[in-house]
Structures are given as structure tokens and as C-alpha cells.
C-alpha positions in Angstrom: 156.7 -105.6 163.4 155.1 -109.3 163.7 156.7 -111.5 166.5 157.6 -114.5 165.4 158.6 -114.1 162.1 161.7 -114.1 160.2 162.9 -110.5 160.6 165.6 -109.0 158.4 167.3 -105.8 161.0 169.8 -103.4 159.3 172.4 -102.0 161.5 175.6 -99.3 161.4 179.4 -99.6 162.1 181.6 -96.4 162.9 185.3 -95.7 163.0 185.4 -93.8 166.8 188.8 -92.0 165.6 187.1 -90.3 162.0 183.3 -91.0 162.5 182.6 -92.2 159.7 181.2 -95.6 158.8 183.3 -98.5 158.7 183.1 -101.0 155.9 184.7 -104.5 155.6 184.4 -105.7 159.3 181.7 -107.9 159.2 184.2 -110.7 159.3 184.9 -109.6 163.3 181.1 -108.9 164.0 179.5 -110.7 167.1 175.7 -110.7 167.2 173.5 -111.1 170.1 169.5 -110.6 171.1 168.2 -109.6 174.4 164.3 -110.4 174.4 162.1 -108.8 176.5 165.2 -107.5 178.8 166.8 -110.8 179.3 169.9 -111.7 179.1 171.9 -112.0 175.8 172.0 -114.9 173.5 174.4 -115.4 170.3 172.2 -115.2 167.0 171.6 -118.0 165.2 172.7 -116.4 161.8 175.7 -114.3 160.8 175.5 -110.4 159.4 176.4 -109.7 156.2 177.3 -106.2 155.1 174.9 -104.3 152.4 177.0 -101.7 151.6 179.4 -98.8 152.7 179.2 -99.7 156.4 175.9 -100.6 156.3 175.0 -104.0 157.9 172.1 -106.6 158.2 171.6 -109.8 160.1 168.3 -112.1 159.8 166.4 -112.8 162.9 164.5 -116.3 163.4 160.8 -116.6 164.3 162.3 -118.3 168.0 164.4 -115.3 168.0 161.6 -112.6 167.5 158.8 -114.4 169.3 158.8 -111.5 172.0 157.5 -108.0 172.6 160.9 -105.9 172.7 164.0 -107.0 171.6 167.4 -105.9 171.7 170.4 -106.7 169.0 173.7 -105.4 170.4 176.3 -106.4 167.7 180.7 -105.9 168.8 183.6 -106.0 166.5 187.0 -107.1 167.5 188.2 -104.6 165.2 189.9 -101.8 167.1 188.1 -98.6 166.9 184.8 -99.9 165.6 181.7 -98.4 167.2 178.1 -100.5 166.7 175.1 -99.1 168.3 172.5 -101.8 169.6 169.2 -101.9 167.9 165.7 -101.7 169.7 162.8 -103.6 168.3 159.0 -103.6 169.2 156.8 -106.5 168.3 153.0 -107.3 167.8 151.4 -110.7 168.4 149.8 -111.3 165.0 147.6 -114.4 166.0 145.3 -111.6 168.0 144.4 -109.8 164.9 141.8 -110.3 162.8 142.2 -112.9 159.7 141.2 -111.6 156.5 138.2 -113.7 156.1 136.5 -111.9 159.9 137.4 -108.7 157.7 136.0 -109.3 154.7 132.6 -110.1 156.8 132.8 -107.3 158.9 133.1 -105.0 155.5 129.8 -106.9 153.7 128.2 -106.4 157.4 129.1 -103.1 157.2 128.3 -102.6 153.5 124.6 -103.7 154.5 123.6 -100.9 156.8 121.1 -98.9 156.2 121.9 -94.9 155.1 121.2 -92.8 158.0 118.2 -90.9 155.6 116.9 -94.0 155.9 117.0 -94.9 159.3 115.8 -91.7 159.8 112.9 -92.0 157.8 111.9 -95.5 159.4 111.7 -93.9 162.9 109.3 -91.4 162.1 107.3 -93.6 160.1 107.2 -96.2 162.9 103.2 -96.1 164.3 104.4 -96.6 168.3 107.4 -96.5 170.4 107.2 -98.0 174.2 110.1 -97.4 176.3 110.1 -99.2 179.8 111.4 -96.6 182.4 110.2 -98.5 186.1 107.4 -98.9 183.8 106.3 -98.5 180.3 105.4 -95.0 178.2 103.8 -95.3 174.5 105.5 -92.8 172.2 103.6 -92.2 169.2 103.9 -90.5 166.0 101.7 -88.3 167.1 102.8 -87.0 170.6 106.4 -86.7 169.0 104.9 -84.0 166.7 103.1 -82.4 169.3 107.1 -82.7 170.8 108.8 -81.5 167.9 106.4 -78.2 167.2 106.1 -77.9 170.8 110.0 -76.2 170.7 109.1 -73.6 168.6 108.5 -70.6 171.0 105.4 -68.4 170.4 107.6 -65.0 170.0 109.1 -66.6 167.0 106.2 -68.2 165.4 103.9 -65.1 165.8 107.3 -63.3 164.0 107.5 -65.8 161.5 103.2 -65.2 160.6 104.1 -61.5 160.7 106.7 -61.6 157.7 104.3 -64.2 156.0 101.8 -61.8 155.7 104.2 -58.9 154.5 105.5 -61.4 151.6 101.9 -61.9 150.8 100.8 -58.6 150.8 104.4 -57.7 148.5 103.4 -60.4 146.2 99.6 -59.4 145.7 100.9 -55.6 145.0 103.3 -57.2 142.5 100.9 -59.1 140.9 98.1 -56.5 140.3 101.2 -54.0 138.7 102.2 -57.3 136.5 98.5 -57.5 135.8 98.6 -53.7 133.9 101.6 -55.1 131.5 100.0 -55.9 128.2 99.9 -59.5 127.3 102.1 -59.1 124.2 104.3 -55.7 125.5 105.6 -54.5 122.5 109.7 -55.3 121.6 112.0 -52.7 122.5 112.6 -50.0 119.8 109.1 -50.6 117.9 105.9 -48.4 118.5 103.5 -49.2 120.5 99.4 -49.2 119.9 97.9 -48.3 122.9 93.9 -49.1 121.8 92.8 -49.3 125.5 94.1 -46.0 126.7 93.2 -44.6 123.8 89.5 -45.8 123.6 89.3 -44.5 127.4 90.0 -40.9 126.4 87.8 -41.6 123.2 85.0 -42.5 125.5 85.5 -39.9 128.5 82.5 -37.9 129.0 83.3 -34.1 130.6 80.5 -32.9 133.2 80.7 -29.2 132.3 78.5 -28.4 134.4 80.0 -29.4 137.8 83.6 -28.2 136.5 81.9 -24.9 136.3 80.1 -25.3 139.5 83.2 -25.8 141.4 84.8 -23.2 139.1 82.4 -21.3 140.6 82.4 -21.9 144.4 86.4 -22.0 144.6 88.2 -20.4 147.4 90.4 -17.6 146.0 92.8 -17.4 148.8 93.7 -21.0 147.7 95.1 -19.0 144.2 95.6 -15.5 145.3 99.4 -16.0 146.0 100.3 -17.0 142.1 97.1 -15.2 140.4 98.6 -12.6 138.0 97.4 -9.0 137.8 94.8 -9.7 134.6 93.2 -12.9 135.5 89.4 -13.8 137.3 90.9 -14.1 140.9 92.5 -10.5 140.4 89.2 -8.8 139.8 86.9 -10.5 142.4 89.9 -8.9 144.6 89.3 -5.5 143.0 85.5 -6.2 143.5 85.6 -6.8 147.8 89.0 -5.5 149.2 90.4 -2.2 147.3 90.8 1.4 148.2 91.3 4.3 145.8 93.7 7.6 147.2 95.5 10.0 145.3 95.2 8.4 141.7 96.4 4.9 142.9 94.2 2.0 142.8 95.0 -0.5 145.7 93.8 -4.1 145.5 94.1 -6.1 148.7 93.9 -10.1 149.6 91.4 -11.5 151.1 93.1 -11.2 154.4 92.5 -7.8 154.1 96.0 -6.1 153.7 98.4 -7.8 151.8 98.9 -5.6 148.0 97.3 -8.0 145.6 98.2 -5.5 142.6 98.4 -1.7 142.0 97.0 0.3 139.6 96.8 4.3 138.4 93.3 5.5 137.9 91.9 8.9 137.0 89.2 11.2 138.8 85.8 12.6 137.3 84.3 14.9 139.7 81.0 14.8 138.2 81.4 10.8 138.8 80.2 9.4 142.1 83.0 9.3 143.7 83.6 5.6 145.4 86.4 5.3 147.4 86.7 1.8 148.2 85.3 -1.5 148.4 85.1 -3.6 151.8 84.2 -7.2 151.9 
């Protein structure tokens, strides 16, 4: 509250015997004020009840011109309990009038954003700073500053997953780059000219097919080679042996079976009984 202003203070009057409020008595009320712990003084008005035991009395601006005050209010009535009432008051003539706030707001109002002042102190060519002497701060040297904190570790870590995104990116592009300009629509057929004039235009060298045909391991094939195929004879041809009517073919390892087959005997035939590599 304001001191020294006209101050309207409600206050409460109780029957001791039920404890309940007591209305009516305002007739026998006394009023008093005690400011700033002095002694007490009879109000200058008289209470008035608002309702139901409820009371009020209106302080002067004499009467409140003080930092605590105490209102201590008796009935004569018999029975009739008041409890004093403790006020606290400001001193309004110390606080600002509206028209020092309404400047401070338009002062306030005019400030720059931070962005901005931000923006102005880079932008600013030189700095000096007197420290027991005086030290030019440029733009420049606060760069140097500024990429100066970055430690080496992370910077060289930061180049190393640049060049991984670059190298992801150029192995994205150069797959995008085989999608056709106008990819057909899902569901419709597609005309594929290019691959098909590749295989149109792909030459076979028969000859070096045949040449490597030719000079091809057999132990590369020997494992899956069936009984009735080239790599099957050139095994009968080097590593084989012939005993009691049963025709042995051997790898090229020299004793893994290859195949076995029944063969009949002429004796008038030159009789060959194996073939070693």
C-alpha cells in the first residue's frame, strides 16, 4: 500500500464464548493507530460494519503517512474479541511517474535486435582496446581468433567425412547416370534400344574362345566333369589303367577315380595296359 493516502482497512469482531463473529457492535468500537511502533492515537473517523461481523474504518493520508502501522480496534461490549491489524506502506513519491516510464519503454523500444548488434561488431574494420596501453583488434585477427579454436584432430576428421560424402555422392551420381532419361511408367513395357543394339553389334572372337578352350586347366573342371564329356577323355587319354576287364580313369593328381568303365580283351590286340602322364 501507498503511504499517505486515504486507506479503507477491513477488520473482524468475535464472540470469545461461541467463536463466531459478532455483528451489531460497531456502536461500542474504539479505533486507534500505532505508526511506525509509537504509541496509539484515536482515529480520526468511525468504523462502520460491512456485513455479518465484518468491519471497516477509513484511514487518513496524516494517518497512513508511515512505513508500518498498527490499527488495534476494542469494544465495550462484553465478550467481543477484535484482533489488531498490521499494515505495510510504500513511499510513492520515490517511484517513477508515468511519463519517466513511458520514456524508458520508447528508449527501450529503440534498441537495436541483438542479430544486429551482432552483425555491426563483426562488420566493424578495427577495435583498439587500451589495457596499460592500446592493442588494434581487427576483423581480421578475430578470424584468425575464431578458426584458431577449432583443434586440428577435429578439422582433419571433419575433411575425412567430406571426402567420404563426396566420394558417396559421385558413386550415386554415375548409377543415376545409367537411369534412362524418360524411365518407362510402372506397369508398361519397356524398349530397351541401347542394350539391345549392344548385343546387335557384339562381335564374338572365335578364335581366342577356342584358344583358351584349348589351353584350359582340366583340374579347374575335373571335380563336376561328367563321365561323357571332353575333360573325361583327355583323363582317359594320360592317367588310366586297365586290370581285369575294368577300365580305371584317374585325375590329374594321379589317384583320385575320375570314372570307371568295363572293357573287353583281344589277345591278338596289343595289349596296353595303361596310360601315364
Amino acid at each position: 500500500m501507498l503511504k499517505s493516502q486515504l486507506i479503507t482497512i477491513a477488520y473482524t469482531a468475535y464472540n470469545a464464548d461461541t467463536g463466531l463473529l459478532a455483528s451489531g457492535d460497531v456502536a461500542n468500537h474504539t479505533a486507534k493507530v500505532s505508526k511506525d511502533g509509537a504509541s496509539f492515537t484515536p482515529c480520526t473517523n468511525t468504523p462502520s460494519e460491512i456485513s455479518d461481523g465484518v468491519y471497516k474504518i477509513t484511514l487518513t493520508a496524516t494517518e497512513t503517512n508511515c512505513n508500518t502501522l498498527t490499527l488495534f480496534v476494542s469494544s465495550s461490549t462484553e465478550g467481543i474479541v477484535i484482533p489488531p491489524v498490521q499494515c505495510a506502506f510504500e513511499d510513492y513519491s520515490t517511484l517513477p511517474t508515468s511519463s519517466a516510464v513511458s520514456t524508458l519503454q520508447t528508449s527501450v523500444n529503440a534498441l537495436p535486435s541483438s542479430a544486429s548488434v551482432a552483425q555491426d561488431v563483426w562488420n566493424y574494420a578495427s577495435r583498439v582496446v587500451t589495457i596499460s596501453g592500446s592493442v588494434e583488434i581487427s576483423s581480421a585477427s578475430l578470424e584468425n581468433i575464431r578458426d584458431g579454436l577449432g583443434k586440428s584432430v577435429e578439422i582433419s576428421a571433419i575433411n575425412t567425412h567430406l571426402n567420404e560424402t563426396d566420394d558417396r555422392l559421385e558413386d550415386i551420381l554415375t548409377n543415376t547416370n545409367r537411369i534412362p532419361t524418360n524411365p518407362a511408367a510402372v506397369g508398361d513395357s519397356m524398349t530397351l534400344t541401347s542394350a539391345y543394339d549392344n548385343v546387335k553389334n557384339f562381335e564374338l572372337d572365335v578364335k581366342a574362345i577356342a584358344d583358351a578352350v584349348l589351353v584350359g586347366d582340366i583340374s579347374r573342371v575335373e571335380s563336376v566333369a561328367p563321365l561323357f564329356s571332353l575333360c573325361s577323355v583327355v583323363l582317359a587319354h594320360f592317367g588310366s589303367s586297365v586290370s581285369e576287364g575294368n577300365w580305371t580313369i584317374f585325375r590329374t593328381d594321379g589317384e583320385t577315380h575320375h570314372a570307371s568303365l568295363s572293357v573287353e580283351g583281344n589277345e591278338s590286340a596289343y595289349p596296353i595296359t595303361g596310360v601315364k602322364s
